[in-house]
Structure formats: C-alpha cells, structure tokens
N, CA, C and O atoms as a DFTB+ gen file, in Angstrom:
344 C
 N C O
     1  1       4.908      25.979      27.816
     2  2       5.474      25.410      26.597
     3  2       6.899      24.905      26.822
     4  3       7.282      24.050      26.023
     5  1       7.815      25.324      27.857
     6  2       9.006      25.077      28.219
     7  2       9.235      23.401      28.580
     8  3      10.009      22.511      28.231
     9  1       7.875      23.581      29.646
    10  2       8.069      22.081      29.977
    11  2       7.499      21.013      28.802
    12  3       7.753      19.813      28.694
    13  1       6.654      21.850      27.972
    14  2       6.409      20.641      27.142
    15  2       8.023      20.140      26.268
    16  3       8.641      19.085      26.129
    17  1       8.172      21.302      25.915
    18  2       9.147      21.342      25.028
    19  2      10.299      20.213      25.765
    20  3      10.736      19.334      25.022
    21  1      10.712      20.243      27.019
    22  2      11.412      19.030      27.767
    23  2      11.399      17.696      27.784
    24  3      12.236      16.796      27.714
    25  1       9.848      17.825      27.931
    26  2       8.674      16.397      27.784
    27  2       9.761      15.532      26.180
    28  3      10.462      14.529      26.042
    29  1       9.184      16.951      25.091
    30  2       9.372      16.275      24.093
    31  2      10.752      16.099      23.982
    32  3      11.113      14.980      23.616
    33  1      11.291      16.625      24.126
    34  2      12.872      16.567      24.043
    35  2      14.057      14.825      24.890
    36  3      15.072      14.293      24.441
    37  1      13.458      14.594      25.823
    38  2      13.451      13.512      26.462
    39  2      13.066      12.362      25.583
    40  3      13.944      11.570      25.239
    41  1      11.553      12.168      25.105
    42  2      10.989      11.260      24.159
    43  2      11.962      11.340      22.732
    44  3      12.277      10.242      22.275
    45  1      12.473      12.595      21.977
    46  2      13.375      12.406      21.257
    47  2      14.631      11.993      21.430
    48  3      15.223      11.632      20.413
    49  1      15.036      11.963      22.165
    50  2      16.452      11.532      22.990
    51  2      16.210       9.922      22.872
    52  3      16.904       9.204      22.152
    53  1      15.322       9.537      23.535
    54  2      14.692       8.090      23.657
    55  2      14.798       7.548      22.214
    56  3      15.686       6.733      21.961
    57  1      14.173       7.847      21.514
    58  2      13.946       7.700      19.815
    59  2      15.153       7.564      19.046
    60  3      15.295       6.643      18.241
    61  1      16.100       8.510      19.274
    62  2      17.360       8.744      18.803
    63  2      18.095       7.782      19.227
    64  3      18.876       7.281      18.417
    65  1      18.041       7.183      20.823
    66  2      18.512       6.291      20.672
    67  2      18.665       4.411      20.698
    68  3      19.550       3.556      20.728
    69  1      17.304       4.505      20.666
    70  2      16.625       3.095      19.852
    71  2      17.259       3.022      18.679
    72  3      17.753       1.936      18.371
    73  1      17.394       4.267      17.690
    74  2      17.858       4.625      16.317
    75  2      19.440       3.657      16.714
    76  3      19.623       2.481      16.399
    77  1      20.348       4.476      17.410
    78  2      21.189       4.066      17.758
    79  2      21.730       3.027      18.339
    80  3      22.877       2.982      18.784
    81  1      20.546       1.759      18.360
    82  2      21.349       0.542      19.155
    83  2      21.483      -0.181      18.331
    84  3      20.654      -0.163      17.421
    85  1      23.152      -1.617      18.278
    86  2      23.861      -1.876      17.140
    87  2      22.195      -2.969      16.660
    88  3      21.202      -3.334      17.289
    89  1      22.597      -3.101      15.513
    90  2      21.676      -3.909      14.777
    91  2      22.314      -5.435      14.474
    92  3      23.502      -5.419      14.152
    93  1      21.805      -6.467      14.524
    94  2      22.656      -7.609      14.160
    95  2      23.071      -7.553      12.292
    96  3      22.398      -7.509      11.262
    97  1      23.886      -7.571      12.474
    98  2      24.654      -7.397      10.948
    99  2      24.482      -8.807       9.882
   100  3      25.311      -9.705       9.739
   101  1      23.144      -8.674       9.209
   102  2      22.335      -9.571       8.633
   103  2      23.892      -9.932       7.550
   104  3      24.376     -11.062       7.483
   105  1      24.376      -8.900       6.911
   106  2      25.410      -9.093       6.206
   107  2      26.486     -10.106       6.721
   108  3      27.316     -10.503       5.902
   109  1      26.533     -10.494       7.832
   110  2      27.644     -11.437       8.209
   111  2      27.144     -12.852       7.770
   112  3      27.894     -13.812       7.595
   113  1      25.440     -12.868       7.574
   114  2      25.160     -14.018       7.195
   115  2      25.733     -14.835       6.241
   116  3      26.127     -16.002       6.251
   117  1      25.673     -13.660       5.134
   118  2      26.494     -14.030       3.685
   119  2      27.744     -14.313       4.030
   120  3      28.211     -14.350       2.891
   121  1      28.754     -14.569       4.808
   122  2      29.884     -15.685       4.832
   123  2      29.785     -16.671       5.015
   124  3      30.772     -17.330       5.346
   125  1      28.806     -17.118       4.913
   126  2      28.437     -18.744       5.313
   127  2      29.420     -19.269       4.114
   128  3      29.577     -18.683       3.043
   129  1      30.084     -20.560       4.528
   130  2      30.195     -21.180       3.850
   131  2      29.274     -21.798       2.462
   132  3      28.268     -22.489       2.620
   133  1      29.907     -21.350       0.885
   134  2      28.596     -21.273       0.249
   135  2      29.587     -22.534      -0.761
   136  3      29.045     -23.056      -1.736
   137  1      30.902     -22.864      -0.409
   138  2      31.197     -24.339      -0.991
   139  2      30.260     -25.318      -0.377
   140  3      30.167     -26.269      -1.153
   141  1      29.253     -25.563       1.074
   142  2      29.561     -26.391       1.440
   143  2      27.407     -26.134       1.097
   144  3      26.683     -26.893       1.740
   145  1      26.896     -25.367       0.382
   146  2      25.729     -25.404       0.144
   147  2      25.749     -25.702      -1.118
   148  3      26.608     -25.451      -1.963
   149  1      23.943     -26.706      -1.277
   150  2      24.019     -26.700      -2.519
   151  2      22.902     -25.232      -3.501
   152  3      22.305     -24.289      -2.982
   153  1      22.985     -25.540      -4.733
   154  2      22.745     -24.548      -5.159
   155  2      21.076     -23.901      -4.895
   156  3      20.644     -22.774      -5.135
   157  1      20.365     -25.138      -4.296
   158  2      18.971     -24.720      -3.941
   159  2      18.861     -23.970      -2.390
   160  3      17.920     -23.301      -1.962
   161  1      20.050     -24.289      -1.755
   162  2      20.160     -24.068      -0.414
   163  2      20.916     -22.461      -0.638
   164  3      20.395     -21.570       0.032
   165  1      21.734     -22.179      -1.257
   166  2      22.156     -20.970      -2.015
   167  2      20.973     -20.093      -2.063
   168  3      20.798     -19.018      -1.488
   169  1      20.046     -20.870      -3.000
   170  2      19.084     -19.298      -3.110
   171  2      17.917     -19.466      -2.522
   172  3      16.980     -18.787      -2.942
   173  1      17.631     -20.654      -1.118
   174  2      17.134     -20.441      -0.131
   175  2      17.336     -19.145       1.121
   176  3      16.631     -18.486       1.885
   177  1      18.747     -19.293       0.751
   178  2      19.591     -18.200       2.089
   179  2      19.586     -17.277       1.250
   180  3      19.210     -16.369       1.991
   181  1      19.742     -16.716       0.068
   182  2      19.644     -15.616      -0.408
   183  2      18.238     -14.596      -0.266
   184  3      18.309     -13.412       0.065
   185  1      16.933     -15.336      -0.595
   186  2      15.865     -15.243      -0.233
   187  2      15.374     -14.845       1.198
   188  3      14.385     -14.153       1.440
   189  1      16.369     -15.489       2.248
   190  2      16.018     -15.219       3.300
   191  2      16.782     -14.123       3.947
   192  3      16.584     -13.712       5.090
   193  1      17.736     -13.658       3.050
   194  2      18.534     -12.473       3.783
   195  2      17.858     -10.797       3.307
   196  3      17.764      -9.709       3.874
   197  1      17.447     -11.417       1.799
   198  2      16.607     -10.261       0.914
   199  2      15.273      -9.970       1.617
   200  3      14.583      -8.952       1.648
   201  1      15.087     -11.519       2.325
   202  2      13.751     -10.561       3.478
   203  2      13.712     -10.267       4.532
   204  3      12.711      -9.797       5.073
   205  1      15.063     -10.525       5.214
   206  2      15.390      -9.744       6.371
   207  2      15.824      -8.552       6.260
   208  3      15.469      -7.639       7.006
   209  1      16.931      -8.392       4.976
   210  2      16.920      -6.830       4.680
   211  2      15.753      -5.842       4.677
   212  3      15.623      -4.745       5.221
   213  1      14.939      -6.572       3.892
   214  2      13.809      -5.651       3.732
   215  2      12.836      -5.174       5.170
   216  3      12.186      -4.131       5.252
   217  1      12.939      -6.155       6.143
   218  2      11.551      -6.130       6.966
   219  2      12.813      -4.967       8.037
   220  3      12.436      -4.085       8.808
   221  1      14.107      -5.297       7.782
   222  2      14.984      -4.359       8.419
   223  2      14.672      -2.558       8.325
   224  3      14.512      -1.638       9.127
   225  1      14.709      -2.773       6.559
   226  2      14.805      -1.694       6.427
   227  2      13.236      -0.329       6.506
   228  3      13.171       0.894       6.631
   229  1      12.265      -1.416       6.353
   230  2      11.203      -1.309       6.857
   231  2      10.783      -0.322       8.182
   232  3      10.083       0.671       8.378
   233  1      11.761      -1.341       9.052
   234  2      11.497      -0.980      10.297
   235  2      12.577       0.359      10.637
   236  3      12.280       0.996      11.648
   237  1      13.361       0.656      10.142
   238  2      14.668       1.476      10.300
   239  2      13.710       2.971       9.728
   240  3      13.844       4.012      10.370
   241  1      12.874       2.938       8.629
   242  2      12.315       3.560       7.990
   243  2      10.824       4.209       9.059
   244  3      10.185       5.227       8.793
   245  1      10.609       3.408      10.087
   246  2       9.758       3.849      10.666
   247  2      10.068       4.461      11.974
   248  3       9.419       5.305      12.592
   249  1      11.140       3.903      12.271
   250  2      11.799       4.846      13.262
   251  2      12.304       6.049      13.236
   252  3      12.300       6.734      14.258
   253  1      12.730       6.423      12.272
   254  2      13.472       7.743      11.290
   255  2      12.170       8.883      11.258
   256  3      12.163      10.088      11.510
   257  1      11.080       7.945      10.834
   258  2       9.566       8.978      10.903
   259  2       8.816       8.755      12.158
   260  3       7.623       9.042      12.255
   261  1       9.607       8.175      13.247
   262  2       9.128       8.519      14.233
   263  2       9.589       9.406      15.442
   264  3       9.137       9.677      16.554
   265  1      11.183       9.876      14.387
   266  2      12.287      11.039      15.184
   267  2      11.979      12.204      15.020
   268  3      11.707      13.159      15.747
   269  1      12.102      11.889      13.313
   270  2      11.138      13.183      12.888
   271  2       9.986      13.828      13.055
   272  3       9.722      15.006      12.815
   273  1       9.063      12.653      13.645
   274  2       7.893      13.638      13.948
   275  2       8.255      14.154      15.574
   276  3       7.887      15.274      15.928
   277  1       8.968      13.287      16.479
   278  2       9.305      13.866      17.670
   279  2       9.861      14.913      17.278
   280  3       9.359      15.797      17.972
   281  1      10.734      15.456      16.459
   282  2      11.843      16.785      16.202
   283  2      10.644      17.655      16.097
   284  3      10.578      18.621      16.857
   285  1       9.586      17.407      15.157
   286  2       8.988      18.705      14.601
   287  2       7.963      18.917      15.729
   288  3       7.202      19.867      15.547
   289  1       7.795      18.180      16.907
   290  2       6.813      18.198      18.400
   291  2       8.085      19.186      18.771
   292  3       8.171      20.201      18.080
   293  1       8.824      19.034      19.534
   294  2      10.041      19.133      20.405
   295  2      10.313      21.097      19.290
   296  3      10.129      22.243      19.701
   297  1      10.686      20.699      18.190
   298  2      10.714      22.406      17.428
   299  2       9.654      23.722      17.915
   300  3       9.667      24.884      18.321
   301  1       8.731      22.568      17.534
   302  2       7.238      23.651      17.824
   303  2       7.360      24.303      19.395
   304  3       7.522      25.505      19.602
   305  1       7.255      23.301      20.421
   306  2       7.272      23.893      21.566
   307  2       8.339      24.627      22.086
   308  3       8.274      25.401      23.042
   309  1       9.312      24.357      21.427
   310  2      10.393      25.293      21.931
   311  2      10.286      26.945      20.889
   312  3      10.721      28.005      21.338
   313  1       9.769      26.847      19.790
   314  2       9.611      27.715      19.164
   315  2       8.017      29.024      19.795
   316  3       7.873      30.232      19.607
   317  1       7.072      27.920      20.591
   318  2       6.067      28.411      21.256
   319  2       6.651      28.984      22.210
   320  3       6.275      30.149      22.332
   321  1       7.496      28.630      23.022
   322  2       7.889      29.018      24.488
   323  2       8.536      30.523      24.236
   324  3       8.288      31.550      24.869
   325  1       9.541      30.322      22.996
   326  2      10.277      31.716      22.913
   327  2       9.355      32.736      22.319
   328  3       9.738      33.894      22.482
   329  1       8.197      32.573      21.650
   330  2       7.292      33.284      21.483
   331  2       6.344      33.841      22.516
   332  3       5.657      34.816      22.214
   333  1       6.257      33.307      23.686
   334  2       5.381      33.176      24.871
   335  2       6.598      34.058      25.706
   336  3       6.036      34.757      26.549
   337  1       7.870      34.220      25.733
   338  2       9.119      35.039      26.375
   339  2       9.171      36.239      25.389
   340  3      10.019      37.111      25.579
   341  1       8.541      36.301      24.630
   342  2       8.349      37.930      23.588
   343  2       7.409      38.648      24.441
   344  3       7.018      39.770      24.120
C-alpha cells in the first residue's frame, strides 16, 4: 500500500500542477479598445468572452474533481499502509 500510496501521490502532484499553470487572462481581453468598436461589435466580444469564461470555468471545475479524486486515492492508501504497520 506504501508504494501505491507514492504511485498516487506523484499523479496528484501532476494534477496539482496542471491546476497551477498560468491561464491566459481572458480578462485582458476586455481592454480592447471599445471607442473604436461599434455597438454590435461590443456585444459580439462580450458574447465571446462570456463563452470563454464559461468553457474556462468548466474546465477549471474538472480539474479540481480530478485532484480531489486523486487526494481521496492517495488518502486511502496511505491510510491502508498505516493500518497494514498496526
């Protein structure tokens, strides 16, 4: 169980830090120059930032439940191992 528990611990590490690499900051979009759009082009780009947020947050949301389920792999076996050292 020790070595699993490593196994998993490695793969969470991995996970954690995918979590952790910078994200392009969709928010910088919105400085566009919005004198120099017109108002259909306005809530073209608005539209398109509201669905990059989303497919963002989407994906941010599936990574988070894919740490968590590594944590509760990686818990168990380390919680097996010290039970298996009783």
């Amino acid at each position: 169980y020790l070595q699993q528990a490593q196994s998993h611990k490695e793969i969470l590490q991995k996970a954690v830090n995918e979590w952790k690499l910078p994200r392009p900051d969709i928010l910088r979009a919105m400085l566009l120059d919005a004198s120099a759009l017109s108002e259909q082009q306005k809530n073209a780009v608005s539209l398109s930032l509201l669905h990059k947020l989303k497919t963002n947050g989407s994906i941010r949301k599936a990574q988070l439940r894919k740490i968590q389920y590594r944590h509760g792999l990686y818990q168990n076996s380390l919680l097996q191992a010290a039970q298996d050292s009783l």
